[in-house]
C-alpha positions, 0 to 999 in steps of 0.5 A, a space after each residue: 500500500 503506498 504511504 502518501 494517504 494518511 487515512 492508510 497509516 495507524 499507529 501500530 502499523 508496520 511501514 518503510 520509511 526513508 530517513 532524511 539521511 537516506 532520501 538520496 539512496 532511498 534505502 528503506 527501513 522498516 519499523 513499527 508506527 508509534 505517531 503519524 506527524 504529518 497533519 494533512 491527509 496526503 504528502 506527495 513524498 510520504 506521510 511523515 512518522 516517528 516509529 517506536 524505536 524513535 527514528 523519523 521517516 517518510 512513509 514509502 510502504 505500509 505493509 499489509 497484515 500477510 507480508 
């Protein structure tokens, strides 16, 4: 599912984000959702988010209950 909606991402949801510091190689990094950032209802690059472990990303991914 693609990260650019936030109506797709809840807190508890697995997603790959791209940290700011790999936006240039776009290397993803998966974790779990604990807040969603962004207020408005789409970002053409991602909804922003903090995961649990405390890192900040866009949304590319939000990964479905079977994968």
């Amino acid at each position: 599912m693609n990260g650019t909606e936030r109506k797709n991402i809840t807190a508890g949801r697995t997603v790959d984000i791209v940290l700011k510091a790999d936006q240039r190689s776009g290397k993803l990094t998966r974790g779990v959702v604990k807040d969603i950032l962004t207020n408005s209802p789409t970002h053409p690059h991602g909804i922003k988010v903090r995961l649990q472990d405390g890192q900040v990303g866009r949304v590319k991914v939000v990964i479905s209950s079977g994968e």
